[in-house]
DSSP file (Angstrom, degrees, kcal/mol; ACC not computed):
  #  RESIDUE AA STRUCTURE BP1 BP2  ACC     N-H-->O    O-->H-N    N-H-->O    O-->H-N    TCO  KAPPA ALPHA  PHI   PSI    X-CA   Y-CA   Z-CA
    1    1 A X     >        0   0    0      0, 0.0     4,-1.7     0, 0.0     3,-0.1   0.000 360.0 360.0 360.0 -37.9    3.9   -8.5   19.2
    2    2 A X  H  >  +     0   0    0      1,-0.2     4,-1.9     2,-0.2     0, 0.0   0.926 360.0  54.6 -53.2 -45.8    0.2   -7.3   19.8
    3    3 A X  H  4 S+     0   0    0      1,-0.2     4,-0.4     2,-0.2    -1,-0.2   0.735 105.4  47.1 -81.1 -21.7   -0.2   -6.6   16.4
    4    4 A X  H >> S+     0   0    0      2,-0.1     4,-1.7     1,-0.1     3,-1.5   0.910 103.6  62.2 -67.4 -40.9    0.8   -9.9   15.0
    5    5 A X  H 3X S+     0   0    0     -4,-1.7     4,-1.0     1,-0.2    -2,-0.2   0.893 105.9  47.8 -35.4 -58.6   -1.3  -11.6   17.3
    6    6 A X  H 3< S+     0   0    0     -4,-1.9    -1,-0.2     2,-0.2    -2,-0.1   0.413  98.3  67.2 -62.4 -12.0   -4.4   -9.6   15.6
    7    7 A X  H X4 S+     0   0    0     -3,-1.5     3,-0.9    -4,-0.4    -1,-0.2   0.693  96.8  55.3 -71.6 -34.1   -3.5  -10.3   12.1
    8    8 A X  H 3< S+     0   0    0     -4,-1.7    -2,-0.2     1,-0.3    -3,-0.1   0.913 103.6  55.2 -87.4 -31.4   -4.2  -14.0   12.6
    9    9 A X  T 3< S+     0   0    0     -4,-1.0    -1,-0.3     2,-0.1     2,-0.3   0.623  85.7  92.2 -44.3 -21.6   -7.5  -13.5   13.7
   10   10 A X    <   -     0   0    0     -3,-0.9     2,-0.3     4,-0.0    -3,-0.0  -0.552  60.0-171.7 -96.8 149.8   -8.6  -11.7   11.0
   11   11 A X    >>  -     0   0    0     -2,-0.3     3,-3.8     1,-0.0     4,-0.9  -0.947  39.9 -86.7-161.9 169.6  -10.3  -13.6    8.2
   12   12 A X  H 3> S+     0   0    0     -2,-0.3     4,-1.3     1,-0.3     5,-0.1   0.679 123.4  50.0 -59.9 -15.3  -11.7  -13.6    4.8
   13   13 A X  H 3> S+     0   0    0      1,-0.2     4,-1.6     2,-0.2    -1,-0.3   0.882 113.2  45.0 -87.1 -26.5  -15.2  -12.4    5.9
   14   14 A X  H <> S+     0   0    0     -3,-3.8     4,-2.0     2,-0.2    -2,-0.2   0.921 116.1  49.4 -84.9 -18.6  -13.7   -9.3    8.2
   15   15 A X  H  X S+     0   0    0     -4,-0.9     4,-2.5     1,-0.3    -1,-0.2   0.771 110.4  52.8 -80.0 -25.0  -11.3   -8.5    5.0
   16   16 A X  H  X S+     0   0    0     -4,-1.3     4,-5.1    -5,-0.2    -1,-0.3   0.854 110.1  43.4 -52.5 -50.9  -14.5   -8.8    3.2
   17   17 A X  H  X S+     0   0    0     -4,-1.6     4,-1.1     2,-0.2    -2,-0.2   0.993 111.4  50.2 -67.9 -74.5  -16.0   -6.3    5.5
   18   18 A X  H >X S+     0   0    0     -4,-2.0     4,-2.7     2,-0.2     3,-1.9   0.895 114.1  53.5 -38.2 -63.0  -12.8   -3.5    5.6
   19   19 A X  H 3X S+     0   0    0     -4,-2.5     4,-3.8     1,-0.3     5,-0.3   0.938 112.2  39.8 -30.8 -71.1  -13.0   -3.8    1.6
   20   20 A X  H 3X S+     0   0    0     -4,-5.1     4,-1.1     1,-0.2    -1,-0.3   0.664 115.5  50.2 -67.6   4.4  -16.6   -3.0    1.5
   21   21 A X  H XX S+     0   0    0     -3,-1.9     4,-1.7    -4,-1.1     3,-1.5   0.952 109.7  61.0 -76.2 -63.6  -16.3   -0.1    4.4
   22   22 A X  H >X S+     0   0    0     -4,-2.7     4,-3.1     1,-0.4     3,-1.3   0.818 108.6  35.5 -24.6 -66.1  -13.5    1.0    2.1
   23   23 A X  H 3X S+     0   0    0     -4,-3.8     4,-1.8     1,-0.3    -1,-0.4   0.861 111.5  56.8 -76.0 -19.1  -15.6    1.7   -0.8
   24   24 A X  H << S+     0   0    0     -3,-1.5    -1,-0.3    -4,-1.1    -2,-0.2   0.797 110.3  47.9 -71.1 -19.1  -18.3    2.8    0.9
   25   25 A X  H << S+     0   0    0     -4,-1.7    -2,-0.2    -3,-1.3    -1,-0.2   0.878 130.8  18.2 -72.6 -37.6  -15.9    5.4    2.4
   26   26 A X  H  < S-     0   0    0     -4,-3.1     5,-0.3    -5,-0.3    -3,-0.2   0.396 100.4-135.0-121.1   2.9  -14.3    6.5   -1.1
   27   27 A X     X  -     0   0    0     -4,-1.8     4,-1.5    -5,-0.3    -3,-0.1   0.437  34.9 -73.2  43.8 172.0  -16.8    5.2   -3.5
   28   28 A X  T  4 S+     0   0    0      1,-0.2     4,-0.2     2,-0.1    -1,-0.2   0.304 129.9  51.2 -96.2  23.1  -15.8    3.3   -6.6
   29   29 A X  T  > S+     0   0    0     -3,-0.2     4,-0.7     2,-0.1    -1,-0.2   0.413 110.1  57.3-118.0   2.0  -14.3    6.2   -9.0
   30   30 A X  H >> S+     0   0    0      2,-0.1     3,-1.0    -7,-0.1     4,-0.9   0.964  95.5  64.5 -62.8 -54.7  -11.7    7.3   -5.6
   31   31 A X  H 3X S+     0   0    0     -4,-1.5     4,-2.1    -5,-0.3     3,-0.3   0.711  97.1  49.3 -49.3 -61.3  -10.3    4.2   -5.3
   32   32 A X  H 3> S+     0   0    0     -4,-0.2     4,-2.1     2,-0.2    -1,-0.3   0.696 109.7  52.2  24.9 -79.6   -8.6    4.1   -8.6
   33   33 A X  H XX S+     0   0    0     -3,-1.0     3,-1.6    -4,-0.7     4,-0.8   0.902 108.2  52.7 -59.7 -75.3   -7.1    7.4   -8.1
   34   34 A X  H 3X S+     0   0    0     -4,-0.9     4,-1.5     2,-0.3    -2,-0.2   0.513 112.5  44.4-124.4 -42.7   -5.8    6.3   -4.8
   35   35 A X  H 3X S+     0   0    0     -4,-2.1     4,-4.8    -5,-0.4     5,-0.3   0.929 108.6  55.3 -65.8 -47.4   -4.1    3.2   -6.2
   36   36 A X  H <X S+     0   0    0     -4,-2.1     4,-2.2    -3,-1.6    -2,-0.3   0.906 111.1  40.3 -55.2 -48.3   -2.9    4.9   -8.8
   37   37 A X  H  X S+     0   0    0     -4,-0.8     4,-0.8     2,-0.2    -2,-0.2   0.903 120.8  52.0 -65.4 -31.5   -0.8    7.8   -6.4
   38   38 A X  H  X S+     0   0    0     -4,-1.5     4,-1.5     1,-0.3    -1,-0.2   0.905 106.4  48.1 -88.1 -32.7   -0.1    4.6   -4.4
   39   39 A X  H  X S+     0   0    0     -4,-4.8     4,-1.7     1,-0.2    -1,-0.3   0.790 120.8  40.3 -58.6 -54.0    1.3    2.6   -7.6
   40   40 A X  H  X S+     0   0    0     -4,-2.2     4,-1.2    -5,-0.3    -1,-0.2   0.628 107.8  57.7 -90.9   0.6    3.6    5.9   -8.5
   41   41 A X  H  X S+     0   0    0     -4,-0.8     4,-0.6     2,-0.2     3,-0.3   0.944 111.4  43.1 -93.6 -56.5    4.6    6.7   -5.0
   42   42 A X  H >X S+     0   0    0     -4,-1.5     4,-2.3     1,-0.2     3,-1.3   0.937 113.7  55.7 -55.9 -56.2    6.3    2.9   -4.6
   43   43 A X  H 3X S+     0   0    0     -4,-1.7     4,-1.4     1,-0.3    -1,-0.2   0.938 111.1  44.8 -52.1 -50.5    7.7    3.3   -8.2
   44   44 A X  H 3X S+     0   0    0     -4,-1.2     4,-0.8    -3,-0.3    -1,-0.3   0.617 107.5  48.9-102.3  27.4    9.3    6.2   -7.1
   45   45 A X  H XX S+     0   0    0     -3,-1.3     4,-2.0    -4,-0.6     3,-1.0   0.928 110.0  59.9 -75.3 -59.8   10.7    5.3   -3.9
   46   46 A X  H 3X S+     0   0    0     -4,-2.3     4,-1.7     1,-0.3    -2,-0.2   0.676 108.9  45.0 -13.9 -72.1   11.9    2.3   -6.1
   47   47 A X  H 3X S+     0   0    0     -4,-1.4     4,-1.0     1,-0.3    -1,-0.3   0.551 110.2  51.7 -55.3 -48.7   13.8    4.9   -8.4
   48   48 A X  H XX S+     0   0    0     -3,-1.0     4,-1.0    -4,-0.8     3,-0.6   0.927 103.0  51.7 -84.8 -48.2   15.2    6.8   -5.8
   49   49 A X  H >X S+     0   0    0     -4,-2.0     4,-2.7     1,-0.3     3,-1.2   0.966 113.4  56.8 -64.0 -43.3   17.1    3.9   -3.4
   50   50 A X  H 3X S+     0   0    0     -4,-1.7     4,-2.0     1,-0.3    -1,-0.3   0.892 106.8  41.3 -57.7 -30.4   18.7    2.8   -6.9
   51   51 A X  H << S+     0   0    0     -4,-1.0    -1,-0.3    -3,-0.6     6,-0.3   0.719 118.4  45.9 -77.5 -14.5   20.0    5.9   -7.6
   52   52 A X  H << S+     0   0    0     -3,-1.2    -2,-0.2    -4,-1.0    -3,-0.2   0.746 117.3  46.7-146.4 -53.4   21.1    6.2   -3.9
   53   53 A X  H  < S+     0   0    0     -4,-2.7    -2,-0.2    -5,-0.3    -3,-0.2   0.774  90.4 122.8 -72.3 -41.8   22.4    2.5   -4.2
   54   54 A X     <  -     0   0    0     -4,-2.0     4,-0.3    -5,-0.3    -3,-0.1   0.222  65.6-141.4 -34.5 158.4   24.2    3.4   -7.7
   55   55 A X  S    S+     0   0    0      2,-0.1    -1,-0.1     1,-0.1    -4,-0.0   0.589 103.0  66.7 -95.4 -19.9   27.8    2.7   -7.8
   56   56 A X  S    S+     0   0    0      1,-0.2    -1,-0.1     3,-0.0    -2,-0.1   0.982 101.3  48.0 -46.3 -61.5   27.8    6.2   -9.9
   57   57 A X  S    S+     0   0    0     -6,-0.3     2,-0.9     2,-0.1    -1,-0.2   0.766  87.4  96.7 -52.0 -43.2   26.8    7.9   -6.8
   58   58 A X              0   0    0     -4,-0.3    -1,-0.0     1,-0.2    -5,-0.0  -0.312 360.0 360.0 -61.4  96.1   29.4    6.2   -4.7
   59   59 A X              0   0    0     -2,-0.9    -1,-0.2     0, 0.0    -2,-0.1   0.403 360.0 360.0-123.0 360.0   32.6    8.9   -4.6
């Protein structure tokens, strides 16, 4: 409940602000990589609850 409460507070200048912390933490050739692992990690989460979800599976 706390934690919605603090989402609506937050606005484009502090999102501004977390971005540029971001890159100043991880510079701008990390980030990339980061997206990328983050981009193939969801894909294969994806991959796996369909197979899981197949009707193949289902015995």
């Amino acid at each position: 409940m706390i934690f919605n409460n603090i989402i609506l507070f937050i606005g484009p200048w502090q999102y501004v602000i977390i971005g540029l912390a971001i890159l100043l933490l991880f510079g701008g050739k990390k980030i990339p990589e980061l997206m990328k692992g983050l981009g193939s990690g969801i894909k294969e989460f994806k991959d796996a609850s369909k197979e899981k979800d197949s009707p193949e599976n289902k015995e």
